[in-house]
Backbone bond lengths (Angstrom), bond angles and torsions (degrees), N, CA, C in turn:
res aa  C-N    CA-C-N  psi(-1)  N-CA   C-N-CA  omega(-1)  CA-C   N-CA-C  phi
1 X - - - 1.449 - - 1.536 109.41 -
2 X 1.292 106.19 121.63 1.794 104.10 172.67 1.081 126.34 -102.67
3 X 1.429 115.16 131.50 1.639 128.48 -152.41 1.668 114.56 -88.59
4 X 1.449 118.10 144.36 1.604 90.64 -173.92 1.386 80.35 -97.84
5 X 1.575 121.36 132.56 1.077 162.56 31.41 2.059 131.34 74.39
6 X 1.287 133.72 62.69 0.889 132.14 147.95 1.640 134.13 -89.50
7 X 1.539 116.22 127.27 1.343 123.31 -152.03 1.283 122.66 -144.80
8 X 1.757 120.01 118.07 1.562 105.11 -158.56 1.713 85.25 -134.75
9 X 1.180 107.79 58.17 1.904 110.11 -179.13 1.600 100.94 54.35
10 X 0.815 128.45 -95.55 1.664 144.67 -157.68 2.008 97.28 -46.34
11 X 1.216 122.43 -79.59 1.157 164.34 150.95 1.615 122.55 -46.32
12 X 1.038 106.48 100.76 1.959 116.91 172.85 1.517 120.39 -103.31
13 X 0.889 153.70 82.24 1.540 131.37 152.85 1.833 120.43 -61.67
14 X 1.678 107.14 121.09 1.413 120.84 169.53 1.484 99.73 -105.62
15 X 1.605 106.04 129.26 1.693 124.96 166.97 1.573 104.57 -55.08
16 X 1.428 89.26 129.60 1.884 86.83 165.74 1.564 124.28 -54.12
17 X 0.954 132.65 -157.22 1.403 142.73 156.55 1.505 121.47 -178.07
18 X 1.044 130.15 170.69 1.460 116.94 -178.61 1.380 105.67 -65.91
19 X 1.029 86.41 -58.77 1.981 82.33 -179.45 1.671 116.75 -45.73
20 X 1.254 127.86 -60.80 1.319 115.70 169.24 1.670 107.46 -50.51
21 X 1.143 125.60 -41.65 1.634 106.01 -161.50 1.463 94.84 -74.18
22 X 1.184 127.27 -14.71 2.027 128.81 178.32 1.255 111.27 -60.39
23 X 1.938 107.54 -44.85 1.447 120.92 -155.10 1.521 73.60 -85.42
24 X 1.418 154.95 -72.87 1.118 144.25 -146.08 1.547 123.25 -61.00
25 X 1.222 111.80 -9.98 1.338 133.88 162.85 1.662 123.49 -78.01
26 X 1.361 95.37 -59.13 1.674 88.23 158.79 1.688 138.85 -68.58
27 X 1.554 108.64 1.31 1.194 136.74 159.45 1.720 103.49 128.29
28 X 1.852 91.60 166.03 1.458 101.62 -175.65 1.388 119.63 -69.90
29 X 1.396 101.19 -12.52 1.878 95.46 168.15 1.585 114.49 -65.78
30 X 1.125 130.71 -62.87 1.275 126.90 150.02 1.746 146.67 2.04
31 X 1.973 81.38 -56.46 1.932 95.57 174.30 1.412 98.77 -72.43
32 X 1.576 101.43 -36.77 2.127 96.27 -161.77 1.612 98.95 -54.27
33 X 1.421 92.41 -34.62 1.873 73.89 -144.07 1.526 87.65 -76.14
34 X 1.148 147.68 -63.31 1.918 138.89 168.05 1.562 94.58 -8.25
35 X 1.531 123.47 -78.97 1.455 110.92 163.02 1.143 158.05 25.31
36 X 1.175 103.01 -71.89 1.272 133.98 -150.16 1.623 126.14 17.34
37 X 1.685 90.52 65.83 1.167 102.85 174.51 1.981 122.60 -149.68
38 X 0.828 112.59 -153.37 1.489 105.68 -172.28 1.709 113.45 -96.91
39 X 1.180 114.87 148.53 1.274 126.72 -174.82 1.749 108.79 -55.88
40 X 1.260 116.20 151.96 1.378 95.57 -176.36 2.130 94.26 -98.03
41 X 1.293 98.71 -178.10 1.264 102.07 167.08 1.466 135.23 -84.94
42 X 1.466 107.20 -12.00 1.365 132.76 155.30 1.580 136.17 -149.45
43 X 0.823 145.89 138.47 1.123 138.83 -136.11 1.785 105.41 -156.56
44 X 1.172 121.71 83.40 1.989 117.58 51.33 1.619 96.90 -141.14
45 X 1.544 115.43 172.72 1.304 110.95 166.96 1.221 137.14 -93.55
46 X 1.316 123.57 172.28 1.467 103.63 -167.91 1.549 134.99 -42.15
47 X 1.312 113.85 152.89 2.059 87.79 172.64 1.715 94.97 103.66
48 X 1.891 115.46 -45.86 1.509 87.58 -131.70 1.769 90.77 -120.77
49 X 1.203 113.20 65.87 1.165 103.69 -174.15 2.298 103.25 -95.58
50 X 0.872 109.67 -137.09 1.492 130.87 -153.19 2.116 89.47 -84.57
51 X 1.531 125.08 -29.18 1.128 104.14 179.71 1.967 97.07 -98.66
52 X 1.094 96.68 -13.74 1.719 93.37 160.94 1.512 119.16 -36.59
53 X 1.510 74.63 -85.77 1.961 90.15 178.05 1.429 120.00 -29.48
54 X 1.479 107.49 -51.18 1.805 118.87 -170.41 1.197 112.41 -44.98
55 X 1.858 107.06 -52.25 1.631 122.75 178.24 1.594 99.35 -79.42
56 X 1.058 141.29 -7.30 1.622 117.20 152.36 1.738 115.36 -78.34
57 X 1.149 106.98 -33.35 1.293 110.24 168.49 1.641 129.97 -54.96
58 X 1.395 100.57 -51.58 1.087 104.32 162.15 1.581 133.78 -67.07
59 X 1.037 113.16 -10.37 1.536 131.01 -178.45 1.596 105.72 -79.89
60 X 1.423 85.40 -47.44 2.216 87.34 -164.74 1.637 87.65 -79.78
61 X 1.387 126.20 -22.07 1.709 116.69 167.75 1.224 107.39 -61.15
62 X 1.172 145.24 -48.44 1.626 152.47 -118.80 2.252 87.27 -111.86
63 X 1.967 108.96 -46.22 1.213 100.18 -173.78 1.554 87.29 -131.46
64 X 1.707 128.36 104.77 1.255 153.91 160.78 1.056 106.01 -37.21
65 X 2.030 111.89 -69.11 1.121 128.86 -157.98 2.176 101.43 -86.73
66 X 0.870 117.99 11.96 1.537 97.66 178.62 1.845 95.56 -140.11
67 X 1.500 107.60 75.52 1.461 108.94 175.19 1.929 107.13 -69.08
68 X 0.697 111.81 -11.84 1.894 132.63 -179.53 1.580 97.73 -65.05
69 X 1.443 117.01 -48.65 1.726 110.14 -174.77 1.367 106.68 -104.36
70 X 1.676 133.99 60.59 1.136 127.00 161.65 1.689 89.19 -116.72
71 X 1.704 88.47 -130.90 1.418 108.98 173.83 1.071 116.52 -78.58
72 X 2.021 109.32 175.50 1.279 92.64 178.76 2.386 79.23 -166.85
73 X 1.488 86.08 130.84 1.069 93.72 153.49 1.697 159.37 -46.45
74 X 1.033 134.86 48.21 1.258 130.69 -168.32 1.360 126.68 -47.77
75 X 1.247 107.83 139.75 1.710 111.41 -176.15 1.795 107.81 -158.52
76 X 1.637 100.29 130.62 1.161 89.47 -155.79 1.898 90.49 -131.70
77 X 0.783 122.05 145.35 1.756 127.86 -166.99 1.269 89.99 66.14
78 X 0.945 150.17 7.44 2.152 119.41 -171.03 1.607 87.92 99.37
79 X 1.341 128.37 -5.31 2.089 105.92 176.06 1.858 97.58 -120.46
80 X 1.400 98.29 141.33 1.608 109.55 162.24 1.260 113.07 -41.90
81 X 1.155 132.77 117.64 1.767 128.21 171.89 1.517 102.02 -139.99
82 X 1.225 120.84 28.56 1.700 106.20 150.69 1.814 101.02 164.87
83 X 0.889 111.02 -165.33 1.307 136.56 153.96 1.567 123.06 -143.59
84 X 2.002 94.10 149.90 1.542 93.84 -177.94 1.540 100.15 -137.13
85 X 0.980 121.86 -145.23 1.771 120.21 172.80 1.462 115.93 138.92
86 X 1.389 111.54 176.29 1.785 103.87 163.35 1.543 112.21 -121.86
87 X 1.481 89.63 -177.19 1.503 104.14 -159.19 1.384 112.00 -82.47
88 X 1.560 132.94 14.39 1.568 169.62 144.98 1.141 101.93 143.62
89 X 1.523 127.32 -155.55 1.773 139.89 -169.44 1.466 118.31 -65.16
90 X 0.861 96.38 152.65 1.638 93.49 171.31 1.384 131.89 -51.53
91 X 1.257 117.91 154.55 1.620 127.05 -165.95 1.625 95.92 -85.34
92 X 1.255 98.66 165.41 1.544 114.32 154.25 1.506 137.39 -40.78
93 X 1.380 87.20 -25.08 2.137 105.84 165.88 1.178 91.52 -105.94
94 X 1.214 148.02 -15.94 1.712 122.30 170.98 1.993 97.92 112.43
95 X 0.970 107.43 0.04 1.626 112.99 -172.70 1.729 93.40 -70.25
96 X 1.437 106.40 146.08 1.147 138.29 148.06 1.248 138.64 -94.88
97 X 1.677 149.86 148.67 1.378 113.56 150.30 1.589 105.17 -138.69
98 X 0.873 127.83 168.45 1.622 139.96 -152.03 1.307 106.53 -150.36
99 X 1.570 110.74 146.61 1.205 117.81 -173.91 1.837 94.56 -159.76
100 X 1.742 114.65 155.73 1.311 118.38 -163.48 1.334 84.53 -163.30
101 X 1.815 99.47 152.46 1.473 114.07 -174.47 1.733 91.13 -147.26
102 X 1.631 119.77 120.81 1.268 101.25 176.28 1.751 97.33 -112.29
103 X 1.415 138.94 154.82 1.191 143.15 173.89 1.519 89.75 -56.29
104 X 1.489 84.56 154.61 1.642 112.72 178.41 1.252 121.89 -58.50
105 X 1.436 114.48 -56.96 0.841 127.27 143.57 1.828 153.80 9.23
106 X 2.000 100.51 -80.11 1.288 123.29 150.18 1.529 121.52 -93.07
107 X 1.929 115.05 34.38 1.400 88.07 178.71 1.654 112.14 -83.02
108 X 0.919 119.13 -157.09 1.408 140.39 148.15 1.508 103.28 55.92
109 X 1.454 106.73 43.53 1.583 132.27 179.14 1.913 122.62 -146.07
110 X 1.726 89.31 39.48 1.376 92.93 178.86 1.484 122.28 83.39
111 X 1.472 110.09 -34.11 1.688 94.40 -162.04 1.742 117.67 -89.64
112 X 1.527 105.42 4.22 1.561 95.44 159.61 1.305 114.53 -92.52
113 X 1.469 123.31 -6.80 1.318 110.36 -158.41 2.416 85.89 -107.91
114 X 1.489 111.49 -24.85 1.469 84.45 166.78 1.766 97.70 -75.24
115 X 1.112 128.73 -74.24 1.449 124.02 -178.47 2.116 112.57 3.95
116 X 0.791 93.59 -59.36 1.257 105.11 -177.47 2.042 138.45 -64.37
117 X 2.263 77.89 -34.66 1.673 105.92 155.70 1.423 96.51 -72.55
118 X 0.990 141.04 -50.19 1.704 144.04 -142.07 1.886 90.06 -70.59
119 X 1.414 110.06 -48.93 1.466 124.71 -176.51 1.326 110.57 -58.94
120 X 1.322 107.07 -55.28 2.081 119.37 157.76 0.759 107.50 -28.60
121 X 1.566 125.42 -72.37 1.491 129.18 -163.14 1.951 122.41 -66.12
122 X 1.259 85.10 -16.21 1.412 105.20 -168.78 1.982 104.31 -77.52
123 X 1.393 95.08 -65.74 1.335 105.45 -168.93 1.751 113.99 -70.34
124 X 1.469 107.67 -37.17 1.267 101.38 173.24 1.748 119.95 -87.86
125 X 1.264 123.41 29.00 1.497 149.10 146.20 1.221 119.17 -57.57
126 X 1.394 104.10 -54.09 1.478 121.63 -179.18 1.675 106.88 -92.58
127 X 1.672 109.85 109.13 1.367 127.49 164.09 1.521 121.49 -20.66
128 X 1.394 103.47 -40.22 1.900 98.10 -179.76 1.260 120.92 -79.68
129 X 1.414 116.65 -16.19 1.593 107.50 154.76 1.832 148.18 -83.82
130 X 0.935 102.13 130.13 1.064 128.43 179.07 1.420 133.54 -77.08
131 X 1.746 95.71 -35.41 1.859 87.90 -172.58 1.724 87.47 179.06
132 X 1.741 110.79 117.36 0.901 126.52 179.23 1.933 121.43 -70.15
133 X 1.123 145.94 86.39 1.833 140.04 176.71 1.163 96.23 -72.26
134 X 1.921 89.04 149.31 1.560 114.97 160.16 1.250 103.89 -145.83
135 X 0.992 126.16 138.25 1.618 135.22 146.62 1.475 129.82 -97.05
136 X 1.632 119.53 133.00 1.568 120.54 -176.88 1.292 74.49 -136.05
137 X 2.005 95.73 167.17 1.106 99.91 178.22 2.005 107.78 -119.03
138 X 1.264 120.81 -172.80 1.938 109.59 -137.45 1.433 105.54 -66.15
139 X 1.755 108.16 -14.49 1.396 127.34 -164.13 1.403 107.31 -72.32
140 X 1.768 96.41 -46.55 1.561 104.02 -166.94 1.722 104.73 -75.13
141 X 1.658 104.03 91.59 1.625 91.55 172.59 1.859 98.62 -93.38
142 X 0.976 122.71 -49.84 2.148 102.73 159.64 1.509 112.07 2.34
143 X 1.416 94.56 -69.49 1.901 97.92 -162.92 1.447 96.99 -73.62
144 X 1.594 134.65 -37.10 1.364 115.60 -171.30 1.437 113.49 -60.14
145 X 1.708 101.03 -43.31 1.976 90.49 177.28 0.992 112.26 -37.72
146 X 1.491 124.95 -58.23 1.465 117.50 -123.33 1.991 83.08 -97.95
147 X 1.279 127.41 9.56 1.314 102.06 168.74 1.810 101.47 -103.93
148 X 1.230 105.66 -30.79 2.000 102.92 171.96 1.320 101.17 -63.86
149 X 1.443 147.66 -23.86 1.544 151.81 -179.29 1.426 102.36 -84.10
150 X 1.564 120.06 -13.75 1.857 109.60 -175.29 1.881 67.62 -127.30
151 X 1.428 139.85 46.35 1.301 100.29 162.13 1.409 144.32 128.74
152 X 1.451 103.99 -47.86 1.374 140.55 -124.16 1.904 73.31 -92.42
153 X 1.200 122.64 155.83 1.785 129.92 153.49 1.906 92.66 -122.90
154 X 1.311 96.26 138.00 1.262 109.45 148.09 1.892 109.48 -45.55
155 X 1.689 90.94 131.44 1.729 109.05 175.16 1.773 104.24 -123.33
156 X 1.328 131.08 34.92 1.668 109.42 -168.43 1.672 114.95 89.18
157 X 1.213 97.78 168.52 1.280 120.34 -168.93 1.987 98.18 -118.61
158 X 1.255 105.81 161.88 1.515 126.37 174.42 1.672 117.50 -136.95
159 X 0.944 115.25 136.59 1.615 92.92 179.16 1.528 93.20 -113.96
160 X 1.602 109.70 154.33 1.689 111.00 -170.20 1.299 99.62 -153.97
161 X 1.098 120.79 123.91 1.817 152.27 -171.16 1.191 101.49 -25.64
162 X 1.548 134.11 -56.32 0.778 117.00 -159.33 1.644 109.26 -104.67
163 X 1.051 123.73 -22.66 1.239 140.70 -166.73 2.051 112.84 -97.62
164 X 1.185 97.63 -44.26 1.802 100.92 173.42 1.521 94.64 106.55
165 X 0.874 108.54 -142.31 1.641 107.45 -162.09 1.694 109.10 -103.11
166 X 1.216 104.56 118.17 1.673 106.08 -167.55 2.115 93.55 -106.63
167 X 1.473 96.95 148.87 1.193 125.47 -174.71 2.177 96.34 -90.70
168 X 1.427 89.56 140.43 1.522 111.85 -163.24 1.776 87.55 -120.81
169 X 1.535 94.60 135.50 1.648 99.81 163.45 1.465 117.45 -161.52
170 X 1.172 132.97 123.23 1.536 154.24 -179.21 1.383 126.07 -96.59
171 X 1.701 97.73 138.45 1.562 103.42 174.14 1.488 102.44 -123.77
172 X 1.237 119.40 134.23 1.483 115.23 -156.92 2.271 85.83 -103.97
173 X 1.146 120.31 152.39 1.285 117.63 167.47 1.272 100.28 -32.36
């Protein structure tokens, strides 16, 4: 089975699929070896546990034809160290939004902030976009670098029930 595949030497993103999100359920020994890559050192990262998966699942159900705007595997030296992806295809204005989780572990070694170029490169490929979203929230200053370092301008704030008021930021093509 051939995987779609984004690849910048250093840095890989692999598209989920049902089948990987199955094997990742029955554990991460499983995803590596589909993979073909190295075990991570912990397994999984924040964000992405068992109701993760469901809502990626349900996403690549909901859009068949656009396996490109779900999830997406991260792997950074040759080992799994996170996942990133979007929130499915683009809107009717061409908006995107993206989200990335790197293990604790491998953060603060580049691979959320290529992960995130890889997502750049990805979405603004495709003609119907317009303008890449992310949301972190005021705590996460980690994730704010690395989206003003791929780009990102502050867009506003949101406030959300469970979370309080999360910070909005955009890269327009």
């Amino acid at each position: 089975m051939t995987l779609l595949t984004i690849d910048s030497g250093e840095i890989a993103l692999i598209a989920t699929t049902l089948r990987l999100l199955n094997l990742e359920t029955a554990g991460a020994a499983q995803l590596v070896a589909a993979l073909g890559v190295a075990a991570p050192v912990q397994w999984p990262p924040e964000f992405n546990g068992e109701a993760y998966r469901d809502w990626q699942r349900d996403l690549l159900a909901k859009y068949p034809d656009e396996p490109g705007f779900a999830g997406w595997y991260v792997i950074g030296s040759g080992e799994l160290v996170g996942t990133a992806g979007f929130k499915g295809p683009p809107d009717v204005a061409g908006r995107v939004e993206i989200g990335y989780s790197i293990i604790a572990p491998r953060q603060r070694r580049g691979f959320a902030s290529g992960a995130v170029d890889l997502l750049l490169r990805h979405a603004f490929a495709d003609p119907r976009v317009t303008q890449v979203l992310a949301e972190t929230l005021p705590a996460g200053l980690a994730s704010q670098a690395v989206l003003r370092r791929c780009g990102f301008t502050p867009a506003g704030t949101r406030v959300e029930d469970e979370d309080g008021d999360v910070l909005r930021f955009a890269r327009k093509r």
